[in-house]
C-alpha positions, 0 to 999 in steps of 0.5 A: 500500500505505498501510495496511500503514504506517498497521500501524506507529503500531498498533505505536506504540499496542501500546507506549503501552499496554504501558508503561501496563501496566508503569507498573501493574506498578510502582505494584502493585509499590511498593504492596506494598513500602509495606504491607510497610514499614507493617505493620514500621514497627507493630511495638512491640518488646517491650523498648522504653518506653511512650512511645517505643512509642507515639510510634513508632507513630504517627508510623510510621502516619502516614509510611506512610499518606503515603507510600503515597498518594504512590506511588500519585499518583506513578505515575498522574501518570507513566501519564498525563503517557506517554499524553499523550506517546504521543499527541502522538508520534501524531499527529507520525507521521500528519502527517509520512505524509500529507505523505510520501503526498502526495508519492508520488502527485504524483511518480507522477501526473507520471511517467504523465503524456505530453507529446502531452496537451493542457495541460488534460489535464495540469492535470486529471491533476495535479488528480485526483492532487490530489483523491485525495490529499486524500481518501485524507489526510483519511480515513486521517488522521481513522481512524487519529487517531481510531483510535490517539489514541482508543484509546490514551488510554481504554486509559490512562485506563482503566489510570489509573482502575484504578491510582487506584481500587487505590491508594485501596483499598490506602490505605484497606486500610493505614490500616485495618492501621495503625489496629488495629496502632496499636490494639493497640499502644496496648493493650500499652503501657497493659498495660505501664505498669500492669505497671510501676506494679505492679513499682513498688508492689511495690518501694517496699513491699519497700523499706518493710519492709525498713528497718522490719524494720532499723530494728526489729531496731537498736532492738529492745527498747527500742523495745518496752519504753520505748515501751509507755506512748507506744504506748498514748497514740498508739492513744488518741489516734488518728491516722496515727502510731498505725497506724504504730507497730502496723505497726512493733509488729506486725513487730517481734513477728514477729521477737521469736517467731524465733531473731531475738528474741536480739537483743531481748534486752538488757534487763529485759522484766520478769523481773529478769533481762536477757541482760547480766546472765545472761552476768555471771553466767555469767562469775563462775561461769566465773572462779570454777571457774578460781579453784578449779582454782588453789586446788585444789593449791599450785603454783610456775608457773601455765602456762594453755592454750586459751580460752573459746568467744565469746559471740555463738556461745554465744547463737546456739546458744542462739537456734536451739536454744530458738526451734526445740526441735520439743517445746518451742519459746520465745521467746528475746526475754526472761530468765527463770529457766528459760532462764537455766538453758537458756544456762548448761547451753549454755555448759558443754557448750561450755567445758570446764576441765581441769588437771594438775600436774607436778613439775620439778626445776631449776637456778636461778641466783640473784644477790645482792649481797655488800655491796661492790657486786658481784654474786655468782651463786649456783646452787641445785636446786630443785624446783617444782610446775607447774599446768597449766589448759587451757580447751578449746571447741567452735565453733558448728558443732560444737554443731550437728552434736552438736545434730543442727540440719537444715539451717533450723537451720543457716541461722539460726546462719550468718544469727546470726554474720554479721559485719554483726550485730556491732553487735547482738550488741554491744548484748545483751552490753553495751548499747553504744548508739554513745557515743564510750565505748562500750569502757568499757561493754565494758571494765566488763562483763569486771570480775571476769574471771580468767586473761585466757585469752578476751583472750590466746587471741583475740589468737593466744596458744597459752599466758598472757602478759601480757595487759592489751595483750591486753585493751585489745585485745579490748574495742577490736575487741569496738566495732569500732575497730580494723578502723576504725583507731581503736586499735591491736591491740597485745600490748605496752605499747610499741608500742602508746605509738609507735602514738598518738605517730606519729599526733600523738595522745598526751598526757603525765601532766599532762593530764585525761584523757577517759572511753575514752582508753587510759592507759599506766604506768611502773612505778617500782623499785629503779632507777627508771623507764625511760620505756617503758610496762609497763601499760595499761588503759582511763579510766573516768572523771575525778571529783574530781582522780583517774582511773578504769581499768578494767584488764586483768591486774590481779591476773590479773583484770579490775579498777577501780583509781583514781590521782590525776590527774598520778601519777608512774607514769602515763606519759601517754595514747592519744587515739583520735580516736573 
């Protein structure tokens, strides 16, 4: 029964053939795990740079082309290294039958074999045993080596074929993939970059306008007005710098034609008139109807209440109300008569002074001398007049609800008094340039101002008091040295002495003073001075051996006065460290 034992090497083969396949399966296998990977390993995440997209890409192609071609080599080599294994393991097994057959037979042929025979007949019974051995070995050997061996390795080299020529279509399939991704991907990131320089463009030119349109509103008018002979011999002449300043000129008279043009209003545009001169004007006008209040009836004690509205909220009413009028709308960038008489009808229906007087009847006590160096106290009824003068204001707000301002309007009065144009505002009404002297321009523009009550009422007095501390205060914070700590806001003359000495910045009476220190008094009486400061204002200036002030209550007014440098009544001098 050979041949059903020759059945169990074509099982062998059957197995050679199956692993052959599974070797395929596997192969096919990882080919669509390497695709995979190679179509993810392509995908540009929108949110990453240029360049690190593109150089992804590439180096994600070129791993997945490589990878693939390695996988595949990979398993070809392993289906052909099992087929090779395979055979060889056939033909062990047909060497190892031929041998165990052979020893089948002799041991048969000399069990039949009998003893009567002769030795020649024994010899020949053991020869044709031989004989057919050797027939039947050398013709199963060759069928079944040629059989199985044949068969087993153009089955593998079939298989390996095939897995080759699917590899290389596959590679091929996933460079042609990674190519258009990379294509594509290339595409999107040039359109990102010049999405980018777009982006960029349009903020460097942003950038450009913006600080042209600061720079325009910071130096406003004489921008326009000292520069107009400049301009002109520029566009003569030709030249980059020509353009620039039309650019420059052209913004700026976008702004002058808006609510915005207020702030280029600080000085002469050619009428005679600036804003600095009409809000003087108006101020005059102002102190003198406190003036006429008081000389309107004959009074023991002045009693004064409220304050004026701030001038910066007067001029934005103002600004929006001309520059937007829906039937006659005007630049406000300039002063003319006409506007002037616009500002003062504004500022009155913002202000109001009213006043009363009462009648009180008092004990007063009074002391004297009696000549002996004793003090006599003597009571006496009188009875007094009192003058009452109350200033009532209404606040930017309350113009624009009576106005009957939209809401554009009211954007622009909210973007007018924002705090960060105070400096603006600060050069229309005194025409403060930055100078360390600045609060002496300020302090000047208030001379001829009575009553003190914008000084007082600002500082958080309900009612007058002495208010030249007040004012020194006033005129510090107008420039924006008191928030930086430059001088004290200070009601009393005192505290405000104690403030530069802690600071190491006082100087006595003997010293020359500089234009904006802040000078302090001891005023002298019958029993002499006391050493503590009962006055202050502000030096204007030092000429020819005597000090200029500008001070507050003065007379109840804003007033210049001058002393000799060294005058025994000037306690000394604040050195704000400007």
């Amino acid at each position: 029964m050979p041949d059903i034992k020759t059945r169990d090497i074509a099982k062998g083969t059957i197995k050679t053939i199956d692993k052959s396949a599974v070797a395929a399966e596997r192969m096919k296998s990882t080919f669509i795990q390497t695709k995979e990977k190679a179509e993810h390993s392509v995908d540009v995440p929108e949110s990453s740079a240029e360049e690190y997209a593109s150089n992804r890409l590439e180096s994600g192609t070129d791993r997945v082309s490589h990878e693939a071609v390695h996988q595949f080599d990979k398993q070809g080599r392993k289906g052909v290294q099992a087929t090779k294994q395979n055979i060889v393991k056939a033909k062990d097994g047909i060497q190892k039958f031929k041998e165990k057959r052979a020893a089948q037979s002799l041991q048969k042929q000399a069990q039949a074999a009998t003893p009567r025979k002769g030795v020649g007949q024994g010899i020949k019974a053991v020869e044709q045993p031989k004989k057919a051995v050797k027939e039947s070995v050398r013709s199963a050997g060759k069928k079944t080596i040629k059989t199985v061996g044949k068969g087993s390795a153009k089955t593998a080299q079939k298989t390996v074929k095939t897995a080759e020529r699917t590899a290389k279509t596959t590679v091929k399939t996933a460079q042609r993939t990674a190519k258009a991704a990379q294509k594509t991907a290339q595409a999107t990131v040039k359109a990102s970059q010049r999405a980018v320089q777009a982006a960029r463009a349009a903020a460097r030119a942003a950038v450009i306008t913006a600080k042209a349109i600061a720079k325009a509103i910071a130096l406003a008018v004489k921008a326009i007005i000292a520069g107009t002979k400049a301009l002109i011999a520029a566009i003569a002449a030709g030249g980059w710098i020509a353009v620039l300043v039309i650019i420059v000129i052209c913004l700026i008279g976008m702004l002058l034609g808006s609510v915005f043009g207020i702030f280029f209003s600080g000085e002469d545009s050619g009428t005679g008139m600036s804003m600095q001169t009409v809000v003087q004007e108006i101020n005059t006008e102002y102190n003198t109807k406190l003036q006429e209040e008081k000389s309107s009836v004959s009074y023991d004690v002045l009693e004064m209440s409220g304050s004026r509205a701030v001038w910066k909220e007067v001029l934005a009413v103002y600004s929006v109300k001309v520059n937007t009028d829906p039937d006659n709308p005007q630049e406000v960038a300039t002063m003319d008569e006409s506007k002037k008489q616009l500002l003062t009808d504004i500022f009155w229906e913002m202000n109001e002074i009213s006043s009363s007087t009462d009648t009180k009847t008092e004990t007063v006590i009074t002391e004297t001398d009696d000549g002996h160096g004793n003090i006599v106290e003597t009571e006496s009824t009188v009875t007094q007049t009192y003058l009452y003068i109350t200033v009532s204001h209404k606040t930017a707000d309350e113009m624009a609800a009576q106005y009957g301002f939209n809401e554009e309007q009211k954007e622009y009065l909210a973007e007018l008094l924002a705090d960060e144009n105070n400096s603006l505002w600060s050069q229309v009404l005194y025409g403060i340039t930055g100078t360390d002297d600045q609060i002496v321009t300020v302090a000047l523009s208030q001379i001829g101002t009575m009553g003190g009550d914008p000084y007082w009422s600002w500082y958080g007095f309900n009612s007058r008091v002495e208010w030249c501390a007040c004012f020194v205060s006033w005129c510090a914070n107008e420039c924006g040295y008191i928030d930086a700590g430059v001088i004290p806001k200070y009601a009393g003359c005192v505290n405000g002495v104690q403030w530069f000495k802690d600071r190491g910045q006082w100087l006595d009476n003997s010293a020359e003073p500089t234009p904006g220190m802040i000078i302090f008094f001891d005023w002298a009486d019958e029993s002499g001075q006391d050493g503590l400061s009962d006055h202050t204002g502000i030096v204007q200036k030092v000429e020819n051996g005597r000090v200029y002030t500008v001070e507050g209550n003065s007379g109840d007014s804003v007033r210049q006065n001058s002393y000799p440098v060294g005058y025994y009544e000037i306690l000394g001098y604040g050195a704000p460290a400007y």
